[in-house]
C-alpha positions in Angstrom: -45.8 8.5 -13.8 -48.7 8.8 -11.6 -50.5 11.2 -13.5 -51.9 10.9 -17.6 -50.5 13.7 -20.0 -53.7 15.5 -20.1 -53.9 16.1 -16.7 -50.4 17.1 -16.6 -51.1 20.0 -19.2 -53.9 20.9 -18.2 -52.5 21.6 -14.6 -49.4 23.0 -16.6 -51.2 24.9 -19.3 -54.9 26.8 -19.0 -56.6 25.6 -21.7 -56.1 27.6 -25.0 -57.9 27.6 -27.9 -57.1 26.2 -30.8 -53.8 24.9 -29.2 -52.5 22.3 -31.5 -51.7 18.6 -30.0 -47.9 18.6 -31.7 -47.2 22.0 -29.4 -47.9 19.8 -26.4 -45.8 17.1 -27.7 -42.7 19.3 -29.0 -42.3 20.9 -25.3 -42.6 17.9 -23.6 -40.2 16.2 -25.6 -37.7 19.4 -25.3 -38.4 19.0 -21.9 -37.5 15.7 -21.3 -34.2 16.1 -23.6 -33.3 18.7 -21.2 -34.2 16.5 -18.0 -31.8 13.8 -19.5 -29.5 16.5 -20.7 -29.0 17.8 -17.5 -29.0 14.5 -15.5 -25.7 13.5 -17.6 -23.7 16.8 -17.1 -24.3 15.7 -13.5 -23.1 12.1 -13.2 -20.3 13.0 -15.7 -19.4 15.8 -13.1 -18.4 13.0 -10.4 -16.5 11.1 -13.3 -13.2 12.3 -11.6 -13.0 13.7 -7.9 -10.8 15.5 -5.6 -10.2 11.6 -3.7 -8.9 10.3 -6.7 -4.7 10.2 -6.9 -5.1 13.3 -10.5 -4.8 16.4 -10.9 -8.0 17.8 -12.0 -7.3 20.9 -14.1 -9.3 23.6 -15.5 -9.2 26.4 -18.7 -7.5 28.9 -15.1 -4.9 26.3 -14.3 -4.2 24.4 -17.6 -1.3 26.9 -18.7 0.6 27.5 -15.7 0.5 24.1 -14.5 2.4 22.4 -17.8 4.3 25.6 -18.9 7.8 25.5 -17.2 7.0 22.5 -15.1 9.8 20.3 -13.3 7.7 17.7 -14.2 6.4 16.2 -17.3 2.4 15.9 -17.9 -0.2 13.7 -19.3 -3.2 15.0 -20.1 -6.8 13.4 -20.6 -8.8 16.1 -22.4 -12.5 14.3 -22.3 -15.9 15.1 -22.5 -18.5 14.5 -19.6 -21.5 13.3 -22.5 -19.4 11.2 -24.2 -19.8 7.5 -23.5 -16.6 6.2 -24.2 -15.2 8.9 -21.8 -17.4 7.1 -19.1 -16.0 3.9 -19.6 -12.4 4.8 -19.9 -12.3 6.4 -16.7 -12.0 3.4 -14.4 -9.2 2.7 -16.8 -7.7 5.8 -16.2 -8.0 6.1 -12.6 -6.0 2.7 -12.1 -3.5 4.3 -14.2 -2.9 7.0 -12.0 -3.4 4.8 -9.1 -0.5 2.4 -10.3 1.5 5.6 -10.7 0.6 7.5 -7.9 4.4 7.2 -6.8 5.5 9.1 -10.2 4.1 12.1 -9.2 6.9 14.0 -8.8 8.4 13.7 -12.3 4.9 12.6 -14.4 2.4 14.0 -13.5 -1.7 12.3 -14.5 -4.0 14.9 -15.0 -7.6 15.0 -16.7 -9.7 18.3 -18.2 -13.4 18.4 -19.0 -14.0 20.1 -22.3 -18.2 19.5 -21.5 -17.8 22.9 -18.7 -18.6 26.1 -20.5 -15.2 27.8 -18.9 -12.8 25.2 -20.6 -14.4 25.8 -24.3 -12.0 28.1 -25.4 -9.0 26.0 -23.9 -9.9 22.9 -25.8 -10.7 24.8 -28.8 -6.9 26.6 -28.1 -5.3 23.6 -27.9 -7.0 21.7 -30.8 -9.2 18.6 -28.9 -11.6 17.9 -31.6 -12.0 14.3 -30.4 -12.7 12.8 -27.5 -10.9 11.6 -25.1 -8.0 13.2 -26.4 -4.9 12.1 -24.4 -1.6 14.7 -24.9 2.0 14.7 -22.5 4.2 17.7 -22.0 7.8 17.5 -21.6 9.4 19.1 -18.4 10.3 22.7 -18.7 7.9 23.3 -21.7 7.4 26.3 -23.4 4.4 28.6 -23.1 3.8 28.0 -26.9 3.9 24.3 -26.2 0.4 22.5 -27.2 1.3 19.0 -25.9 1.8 16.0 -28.0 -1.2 14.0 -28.8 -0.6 10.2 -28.2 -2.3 8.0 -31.1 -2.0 4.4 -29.9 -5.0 2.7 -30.6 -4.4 0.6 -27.3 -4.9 3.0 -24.0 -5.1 0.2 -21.5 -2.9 0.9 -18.3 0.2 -1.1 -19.3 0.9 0.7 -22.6 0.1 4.4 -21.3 2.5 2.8 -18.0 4.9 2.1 -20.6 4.8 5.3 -23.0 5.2 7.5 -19.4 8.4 5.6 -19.2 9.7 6.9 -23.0 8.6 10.3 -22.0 10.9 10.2 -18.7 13.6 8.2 -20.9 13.7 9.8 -24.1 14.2 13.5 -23.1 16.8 16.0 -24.2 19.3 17.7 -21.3 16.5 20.6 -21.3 13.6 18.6 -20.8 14.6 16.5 -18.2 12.5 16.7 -15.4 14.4 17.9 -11.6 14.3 15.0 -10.0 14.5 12.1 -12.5 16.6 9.2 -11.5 18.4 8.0 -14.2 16.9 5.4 -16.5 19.2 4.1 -18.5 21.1 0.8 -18.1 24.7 0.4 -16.3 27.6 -1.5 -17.7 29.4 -4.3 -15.4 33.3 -2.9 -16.5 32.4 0.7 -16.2 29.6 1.0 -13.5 28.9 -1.8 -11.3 32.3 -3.5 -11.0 33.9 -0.4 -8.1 30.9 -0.8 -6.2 31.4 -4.8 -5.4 33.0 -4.8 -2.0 32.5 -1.2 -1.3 31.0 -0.3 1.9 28.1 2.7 1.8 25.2 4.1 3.4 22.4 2.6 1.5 21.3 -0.3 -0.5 22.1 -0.4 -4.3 19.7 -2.6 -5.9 20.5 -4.3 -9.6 17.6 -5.6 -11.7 19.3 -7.5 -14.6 16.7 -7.9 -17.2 16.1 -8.8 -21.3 16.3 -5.2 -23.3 12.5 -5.1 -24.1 12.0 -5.5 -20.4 10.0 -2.3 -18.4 10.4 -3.7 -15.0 13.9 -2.3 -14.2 13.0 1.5 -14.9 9.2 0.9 -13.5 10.7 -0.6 -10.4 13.2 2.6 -10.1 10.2 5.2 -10.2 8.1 3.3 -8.0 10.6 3.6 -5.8 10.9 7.4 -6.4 9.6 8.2 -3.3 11.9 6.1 -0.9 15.4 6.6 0.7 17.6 4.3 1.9 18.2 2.1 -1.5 19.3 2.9 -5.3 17.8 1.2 -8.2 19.9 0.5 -11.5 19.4 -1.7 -14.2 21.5 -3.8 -16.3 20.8 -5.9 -19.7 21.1 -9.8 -19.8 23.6 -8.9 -23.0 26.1 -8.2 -20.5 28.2 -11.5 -20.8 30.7 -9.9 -17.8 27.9 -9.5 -15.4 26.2 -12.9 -15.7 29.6 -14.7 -14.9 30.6 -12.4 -12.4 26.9 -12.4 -10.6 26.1 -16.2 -11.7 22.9 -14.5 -13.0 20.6 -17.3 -15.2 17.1 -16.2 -15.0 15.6 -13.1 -15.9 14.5 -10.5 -14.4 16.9 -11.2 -11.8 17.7 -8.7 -8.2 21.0 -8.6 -7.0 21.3 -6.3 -3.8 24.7 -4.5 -2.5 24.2 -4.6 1.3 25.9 -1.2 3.0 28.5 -3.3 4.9 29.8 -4.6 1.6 28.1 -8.0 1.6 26.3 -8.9 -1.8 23.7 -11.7 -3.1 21.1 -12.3 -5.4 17.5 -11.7 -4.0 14.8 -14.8 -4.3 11.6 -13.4 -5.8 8.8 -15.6 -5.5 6.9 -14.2 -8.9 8.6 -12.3 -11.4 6.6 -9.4 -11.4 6.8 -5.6 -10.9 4.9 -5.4 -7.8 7.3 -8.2 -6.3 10.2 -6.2 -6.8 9.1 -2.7 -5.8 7.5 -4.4 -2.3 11.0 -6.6 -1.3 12.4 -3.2 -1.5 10.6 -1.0 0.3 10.7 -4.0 2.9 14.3 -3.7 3.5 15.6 -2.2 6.6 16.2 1.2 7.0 14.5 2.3 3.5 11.7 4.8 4.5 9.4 6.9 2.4 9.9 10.1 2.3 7.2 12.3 3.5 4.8 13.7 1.1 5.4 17.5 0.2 8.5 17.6 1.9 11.8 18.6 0.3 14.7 15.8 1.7 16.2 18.5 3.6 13.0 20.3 5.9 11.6 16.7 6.2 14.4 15.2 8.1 14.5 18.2 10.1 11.5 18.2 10.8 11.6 14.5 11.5 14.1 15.0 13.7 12.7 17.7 15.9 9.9 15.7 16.0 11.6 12.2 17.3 13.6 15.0 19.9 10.1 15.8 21.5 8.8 12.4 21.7 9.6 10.3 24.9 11.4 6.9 24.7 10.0 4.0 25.1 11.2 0.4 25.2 11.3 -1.5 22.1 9.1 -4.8 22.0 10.2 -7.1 19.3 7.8 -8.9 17.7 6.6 -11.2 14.8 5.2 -10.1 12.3 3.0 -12.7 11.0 1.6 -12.9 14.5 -1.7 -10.6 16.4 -0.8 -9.8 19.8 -3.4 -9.8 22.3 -1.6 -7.3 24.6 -3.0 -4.9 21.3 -6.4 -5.5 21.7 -6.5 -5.0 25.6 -4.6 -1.6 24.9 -7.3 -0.6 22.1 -9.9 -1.4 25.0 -8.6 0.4 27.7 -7.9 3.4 25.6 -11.1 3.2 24.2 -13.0 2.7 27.6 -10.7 5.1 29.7 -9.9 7.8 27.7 -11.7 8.2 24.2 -15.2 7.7 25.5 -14.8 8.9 29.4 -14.8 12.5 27.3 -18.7 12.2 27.8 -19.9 12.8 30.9 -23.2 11.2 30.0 -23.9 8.2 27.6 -28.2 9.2 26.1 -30.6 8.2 23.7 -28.5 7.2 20.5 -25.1 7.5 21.7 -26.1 4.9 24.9 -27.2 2.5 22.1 -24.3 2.7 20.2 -21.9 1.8 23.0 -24.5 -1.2 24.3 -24.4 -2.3 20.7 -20.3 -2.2 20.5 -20.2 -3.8 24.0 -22.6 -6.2 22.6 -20.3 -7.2 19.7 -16.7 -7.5 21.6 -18.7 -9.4 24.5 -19.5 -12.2 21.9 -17.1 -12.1 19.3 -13.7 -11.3 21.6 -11.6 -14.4 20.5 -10.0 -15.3 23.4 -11.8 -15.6 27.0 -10.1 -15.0 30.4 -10.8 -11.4 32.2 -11.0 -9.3 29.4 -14.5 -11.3 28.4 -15.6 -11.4 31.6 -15.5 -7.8 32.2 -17.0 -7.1 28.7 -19.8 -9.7 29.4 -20.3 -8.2 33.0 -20.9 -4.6 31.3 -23.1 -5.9 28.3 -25.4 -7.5 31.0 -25.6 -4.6 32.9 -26.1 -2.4 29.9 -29.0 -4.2 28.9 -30.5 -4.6 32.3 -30.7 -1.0 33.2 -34.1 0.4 31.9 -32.3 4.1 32.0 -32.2 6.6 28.5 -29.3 8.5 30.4 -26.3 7.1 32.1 -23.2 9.2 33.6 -20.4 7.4 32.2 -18.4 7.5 35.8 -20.6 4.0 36.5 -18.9 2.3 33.2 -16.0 3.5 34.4 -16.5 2.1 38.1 -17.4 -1.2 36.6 -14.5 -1.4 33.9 -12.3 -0.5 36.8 -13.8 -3.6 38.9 -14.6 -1.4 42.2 -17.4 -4.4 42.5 -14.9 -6.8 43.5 -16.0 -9.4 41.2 -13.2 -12.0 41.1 -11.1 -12.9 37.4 -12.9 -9.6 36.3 -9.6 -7.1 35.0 -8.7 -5.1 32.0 -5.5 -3.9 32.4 -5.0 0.0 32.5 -1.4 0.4 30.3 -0.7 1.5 26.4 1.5 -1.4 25.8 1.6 -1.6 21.8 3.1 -4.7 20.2 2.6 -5.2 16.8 1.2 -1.9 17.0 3.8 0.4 18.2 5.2 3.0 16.4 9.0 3.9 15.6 8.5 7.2 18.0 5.4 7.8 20.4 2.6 9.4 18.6 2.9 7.4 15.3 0.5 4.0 14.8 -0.4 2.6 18.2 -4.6 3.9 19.2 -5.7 3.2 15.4 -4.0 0.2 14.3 -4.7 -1.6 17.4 -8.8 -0.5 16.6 -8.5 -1.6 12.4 -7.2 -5.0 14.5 -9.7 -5.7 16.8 -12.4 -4.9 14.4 -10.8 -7.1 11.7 -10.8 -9.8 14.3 -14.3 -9.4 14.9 -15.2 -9.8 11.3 -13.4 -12.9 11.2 -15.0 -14.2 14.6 -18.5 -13.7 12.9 -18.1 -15.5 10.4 -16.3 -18.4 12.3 -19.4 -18.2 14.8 -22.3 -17.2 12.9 -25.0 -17.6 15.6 -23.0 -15.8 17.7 -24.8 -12.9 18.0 -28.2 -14.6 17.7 -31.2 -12.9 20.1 -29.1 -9.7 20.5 -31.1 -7.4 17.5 -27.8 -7.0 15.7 -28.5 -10.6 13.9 -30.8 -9.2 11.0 -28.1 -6.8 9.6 -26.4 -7.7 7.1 -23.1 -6.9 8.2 -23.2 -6.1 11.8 -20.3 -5.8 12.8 -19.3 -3.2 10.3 -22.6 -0.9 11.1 -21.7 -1.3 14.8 -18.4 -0.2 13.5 -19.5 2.8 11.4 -22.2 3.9 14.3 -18.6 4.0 16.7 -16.3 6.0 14.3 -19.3 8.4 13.7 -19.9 8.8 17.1 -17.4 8.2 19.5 -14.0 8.6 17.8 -11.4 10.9 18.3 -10.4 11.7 15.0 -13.6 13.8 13.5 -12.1 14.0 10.0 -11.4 10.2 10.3 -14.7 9.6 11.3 -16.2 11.4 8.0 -13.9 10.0 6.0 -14.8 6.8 7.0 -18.4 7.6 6.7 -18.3 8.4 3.4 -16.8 5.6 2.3 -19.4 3.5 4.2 -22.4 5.1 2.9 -20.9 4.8 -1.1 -20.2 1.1 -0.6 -21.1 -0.9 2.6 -24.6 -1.4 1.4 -22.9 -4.0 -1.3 -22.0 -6.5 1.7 -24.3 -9.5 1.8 -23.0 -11.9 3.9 -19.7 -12.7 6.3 -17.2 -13.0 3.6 -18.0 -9.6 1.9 -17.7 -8.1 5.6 -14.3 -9.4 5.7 -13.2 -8.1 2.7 -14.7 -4.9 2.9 -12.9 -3.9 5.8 -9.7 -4.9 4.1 -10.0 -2.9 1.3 -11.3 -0.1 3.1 -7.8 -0.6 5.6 -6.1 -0.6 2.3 -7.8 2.7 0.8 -6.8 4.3 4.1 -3.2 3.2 3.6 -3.0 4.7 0.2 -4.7 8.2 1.6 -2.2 8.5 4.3 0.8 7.0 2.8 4.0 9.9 2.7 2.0 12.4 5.1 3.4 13.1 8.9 1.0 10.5 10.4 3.3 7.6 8.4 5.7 6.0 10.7 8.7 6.1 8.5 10.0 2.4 9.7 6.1 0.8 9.0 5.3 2.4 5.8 2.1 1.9 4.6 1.5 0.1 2.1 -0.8 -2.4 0.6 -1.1 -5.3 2.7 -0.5 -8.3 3.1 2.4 -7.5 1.1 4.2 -10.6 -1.1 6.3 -12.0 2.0 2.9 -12.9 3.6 1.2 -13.8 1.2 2.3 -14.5 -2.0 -0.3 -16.2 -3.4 -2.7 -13.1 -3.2 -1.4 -10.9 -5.8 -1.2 -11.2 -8.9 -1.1 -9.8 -12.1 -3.7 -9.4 -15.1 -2.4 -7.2 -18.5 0.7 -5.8 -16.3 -1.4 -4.4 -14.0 -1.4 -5.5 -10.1 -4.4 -7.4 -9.2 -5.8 -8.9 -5.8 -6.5 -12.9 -5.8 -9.9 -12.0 -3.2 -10.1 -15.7 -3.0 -6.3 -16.0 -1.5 -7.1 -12.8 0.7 -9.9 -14.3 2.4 -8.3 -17.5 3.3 -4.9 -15.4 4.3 -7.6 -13.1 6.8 -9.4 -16.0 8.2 -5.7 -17.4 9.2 -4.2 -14.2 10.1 -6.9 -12.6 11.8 -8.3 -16.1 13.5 -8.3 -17.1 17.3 -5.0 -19.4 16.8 -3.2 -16.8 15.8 -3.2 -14.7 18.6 -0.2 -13.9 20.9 -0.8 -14.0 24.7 3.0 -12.3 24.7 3.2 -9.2 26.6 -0.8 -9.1 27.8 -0.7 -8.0 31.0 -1.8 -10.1 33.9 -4.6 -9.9 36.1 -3.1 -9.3 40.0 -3.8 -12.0 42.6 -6.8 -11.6 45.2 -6.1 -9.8 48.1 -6.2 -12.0 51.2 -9.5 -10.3 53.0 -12.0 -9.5 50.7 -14.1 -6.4 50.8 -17.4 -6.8 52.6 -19.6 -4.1 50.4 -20.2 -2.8 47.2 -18.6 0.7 46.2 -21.2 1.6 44.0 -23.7 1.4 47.5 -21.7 4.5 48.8 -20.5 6.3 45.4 -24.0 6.3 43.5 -26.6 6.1 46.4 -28.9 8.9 44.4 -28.0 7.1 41.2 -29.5 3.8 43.1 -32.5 5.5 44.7 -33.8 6.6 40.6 -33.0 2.8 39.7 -35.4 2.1 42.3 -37.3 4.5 41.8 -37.9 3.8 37.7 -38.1 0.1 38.4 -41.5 1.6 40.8 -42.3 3.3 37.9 -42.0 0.2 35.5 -43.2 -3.1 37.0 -43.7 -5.1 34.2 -39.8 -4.9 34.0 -39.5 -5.1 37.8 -39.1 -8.8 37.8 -36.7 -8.9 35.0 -34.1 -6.1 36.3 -34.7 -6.8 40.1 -31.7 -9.2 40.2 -28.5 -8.5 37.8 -26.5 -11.8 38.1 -22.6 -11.3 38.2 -20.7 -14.9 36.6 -18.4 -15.0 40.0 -16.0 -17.8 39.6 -13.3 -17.3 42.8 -13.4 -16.3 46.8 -14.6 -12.9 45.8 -17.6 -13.5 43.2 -21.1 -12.2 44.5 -24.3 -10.8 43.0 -25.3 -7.2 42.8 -29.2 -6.9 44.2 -30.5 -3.5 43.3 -27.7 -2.0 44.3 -27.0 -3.9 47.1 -23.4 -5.8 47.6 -23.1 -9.0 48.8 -19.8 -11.2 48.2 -19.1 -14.7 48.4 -18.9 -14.2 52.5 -22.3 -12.8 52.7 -23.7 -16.1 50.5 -21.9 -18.2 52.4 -22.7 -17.2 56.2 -26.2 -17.4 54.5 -26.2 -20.9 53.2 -24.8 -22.3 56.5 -27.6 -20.6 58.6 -29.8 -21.8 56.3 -28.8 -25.3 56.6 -28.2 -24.9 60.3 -31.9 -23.5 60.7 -33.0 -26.6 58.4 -31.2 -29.1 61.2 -32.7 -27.2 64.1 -36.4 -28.3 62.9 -36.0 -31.2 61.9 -34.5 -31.8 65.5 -37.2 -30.3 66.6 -39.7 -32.3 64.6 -38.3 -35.8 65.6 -37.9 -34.4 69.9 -41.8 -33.9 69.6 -42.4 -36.8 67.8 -41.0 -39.0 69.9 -42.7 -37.7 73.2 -46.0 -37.5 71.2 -45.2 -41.5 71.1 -43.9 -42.0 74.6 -47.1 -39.9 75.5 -49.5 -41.9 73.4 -48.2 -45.0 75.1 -48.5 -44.1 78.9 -51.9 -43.0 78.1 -53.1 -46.1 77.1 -51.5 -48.1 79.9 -53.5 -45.7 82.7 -56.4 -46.9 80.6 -56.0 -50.3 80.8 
């Protein structure tokens, strides 16, 4: 406050006789109740949001969401002023995170009894305390109120756990449509016909102790997926353990579809471990999200009709292929950003500043560097606000000449590619490079020292942020990406938080776009580096899946660092043509183009000295310099150098042929005197 209280009321408030002081008082304090009053319905409105993986429901859609569902419901009721609400909501959102895959049969859902509209519906259906938390059978009656859990512990394992009973524990009506069975199988009765058998998918056994919650966890988690069946047997089964050889508990034995059958190596026995080895498996795919089985293959299948073939590139996982990051670049520079016909103001600093960072962060040298250290000096020589983007493209295309200078013009995806064309490719190859360059900073940390990107805190990532804003293709991307940016990228304070951010970010993304149409079906997304990469980086904390950062950081630096980088498949730079040109294309293309350069360098001479020659690094028969415009190549400096030298030998000749008469006439002179 700026301003005493007297002044406030007396600017509020004309004076008034006999006013009393406690008036004043009263108000102000009723106005201040009603500030804070107003300031918490606010925040508590962005307690739970449309991103979050819930169903936000209201006093309109309470009722004929839970009555007569095919799936079964639990239900926060909360209040947005109370405090403990507050708290528990992280709690509650990692629930439904962790369950995100149950949606189809249990459903997570919240209700705000603080709005006005929903009053009457918590009053209906008896929430006197808050939070409240109630589940709903499948197919439940209009008259049904919920059941009102009243476990003392509501941390994520136990409500995990009590979702389970409600999916186990219902009668033949309230089953919901597409349950998988829960309970346990028998070695005599159920597993013993399908040993040997050949079939068309895997069939997956998790023998576990009977208090165990992995097996039927692990069979909703993988709810969503085709291609494998989960069932679960108990370690009382004497006739399985001998027959499977089974010591150690939780155990996975998998059925292979040609009739071939072993037990699985987990590294950790842990939920996540066994849900990820099985969506790893060959062939199992997740089903796309609001798709029934039967329209989604079709439509899968009209879709892989319409795409065209293209060869198969196998590839290693555990590997970054270099070929990837060329193809990003080329797309990028050829494609995506020759949609502008000009490059001004804000958007030309943008792409100087992305230039900027791939010139010095690029991990590996050869052409590709050379061209995107030939641009960034350009860029920064050229005192022009506007630039038509047909020069970039002359000089990413090399029409200079300018030898070991090549960036290769093909889409040639490695560990990119997609299972049809259309799917991964453009946008993994960009989350690459970009995670690459995080990495590089902080391996080189002066690297981008003197360039005016060195007093950000996380350059690379604002360089980043400024290019999906402005330049790429994908607008709702690009503000989804944005958003996420401006909530949390102001928390990164130094190299290793720039690496990590991106990561999680990558991660968020995954979880957004898992199950749509965008989701290659033979790469499904999920969180990554999964357990076969990196073990070591997950782990577990009250049942719940947790990240080791630590682990991650040290798996990135590896992963994502210049020694692990595949030259396989990068396309080679062609050999040097046998006569090399003798002039620059950009003299005869752009010679209006060069007559403003010359003409703002006129208009600018304290920058005339500095930007009247642009030095090329030529390292071969064809490398040359580029003087205002002009062309000369390696020929030109040559012919020069000789006639230079040759012009240097002429006088001295002619030096030493005059001094030497000057002597000879010096000496007959004196002889006529004497």
């Amino acid at each position: 406050w700026t301003i005493s209280f007297g002044s406030l009321r007396a600017m509020c408030f004309p004076p008034v006789p006999r006013c009393p002081a406690g008036v004043f008082r009263l108000w102000l304090k009723a106005a201040v109740v009603l500030w804070l009053a107003h300031g918490c319905v606010r925040v508590a409105g962005s307690l739970y949001t449309k991103e979050d993986p819930l169903v936000i429901l209201s006093s309109g859609s309470l009722k004929s969401s839970v009555t007569n569902s095919s799936s079964a419901w639990l239900l926060q009721f909360f209040s947005s002023w109370c405090g403990h609400c507050v708290q528990y909501s992280s709690t509650w959102k990692i629930l439904a995170e962790d369950v995100k895959d149950w949606q189809t049969v249990i459903v997570v859902s919240v209700l705000d009894c603080a709005q006005e509209e929903n009053y009457d519906i918590c009053r209906e259906f008896g929430v006197q305390l808050y939070p409240t938390i109630k589940y709903f059978h499948a197919h439940s009656p209009e008259s049904d109120r919920g059941t009102i859990f009243r476990g003392a512990d509501r941390q994520v394992q136990v409500m995990r756990h009590l979702m389970v009973d409600i999916l186990q524990n219902h009668t033949k009506l309230e089953r919901p449509d597409h349950c998988p069975p829960l309970e346990t199988y028998r070695y005599s009765e159920d597993l013993l016909p399908l040993l040997g058998q050949r079939s068309e998918y895997y069939t997956a056994i998790i023998v576990e102790e009977p208090e165990s919650y992995i097996g039927r966890e692990v069979i909703l988690d993988l709810l969503m997926f085709s291609g494998v069946e989960v069932k679960r047997a108990l370690s009382s089964d004497r006739l399985l353990m001998d027959a499977l050889k089974i010591t150690t508990f939780p155990s996975l034995y998998l059925l292979h579809p040609n009739s071939t059958h072993t037990e699985l190596h987990i590294e950790k026995k842990q939920r996540f471990f066994f849900s990820s080895l099985l969506k790893m498996l060959p062939g199992v795919q997740r089903k796309p999200r609001g798709f029934g089985r039967t329209s989604a293959t079709g439509l899968l299948e009209a879709l892989s009709g319409k795409a065209t073939s293209v060869s198969w590139r196998t590839f290693n996982s555990v590997k970054v292929y270099t070929a990837d990051l060329e193809s990003a670049l080329h797309y990028l520079l050829r494609v995506e950003l020759a949609t502008h016909d000009y490059l001004e103001g804000e958007e030309l600093n943008i792409f100087k500043d992305f230039v900027t960072v791939v010139a010095k962060l690029y991990p590996v040298g050869g052409s590709v560097v050379k061209l995107m250290k030939t641009l960034s000096n350009w860029l920064s020589s050229i005192p022009l606000q506007r630039l038509s983007y047909q020069k970039v493209l002359d000089l990413v295309d090399n029409k200079m000449r300018i030898a070991g200078m090549f960036l290769g013009a093909e889409l040639r995806w490695v560990g990119c590619q997609g299972s049809r064309a259309g799917l991964r490719g453009y946008p993994c190859s960009l989350w690459t490079l970009f995670h690459i360059l995080t990495v590089q900073h902080d391996a080189m940390p002066t690297a981008l020292e003197n360039t005016g990107l060195e007093e950000e805190a996380a350059p690379v990532l604002q360089v980043m942020r400024r290019y999906m804003r402005t330049f790429f293709g994908c607008g709702e991307c690009g503000r989804h990406f944005e958003q996420a940016a401006a909530s949390s990228m102001d928390q990164v304070e130094n190299k290793e938080d720039q690496i990590l951010w991106l990561w999680d970010q990558h991660n968020r993304v995954n979880a957004r776009l898992a199950g749509t149409l965008s989701d290659d079906p033979q790469f499904p997304k999920a969180l990554w580096p999964g357990p076969t990469l990196c073990a070591s980086c997950h782990e577990e904390k009250n049942g719940v899946h947790i990240w080791n950062r630590n682990k991650v950081l040290v798996f990135l630096r590896q992963h994502y660092g210049a020694s692990n980088l595949s030259p396989k498949y990068s396309i080679r730079p062609p050999e040097p043509p046998s006569e090399p040109a003798q002039f620059h294309p950009f003299q005869k293309e752009h010679q209006e183009d060069n007559k403003e350069l010359n003409l703002k360098f006129k208009e600018h001479p304290e920058s005339q000295a500095r930007h009247q020659i642009i030095k090329q690094d030529a390292g071969g028969p064809e490398g040359g310099v580029w003087v205002l415009g002009l062309g000369f190549n390696s020929i030109d400096m040559s012919l020069c150098v000789v006639l230079y030298v040759c012009s240097c030998l002429v006088l001295m000749f002619l030096f030493f042929f005059f001094k030497v008469k000057s002597k000879r006439w010096k000496h007959r002179q004196s002889h006529l005197q004497v």
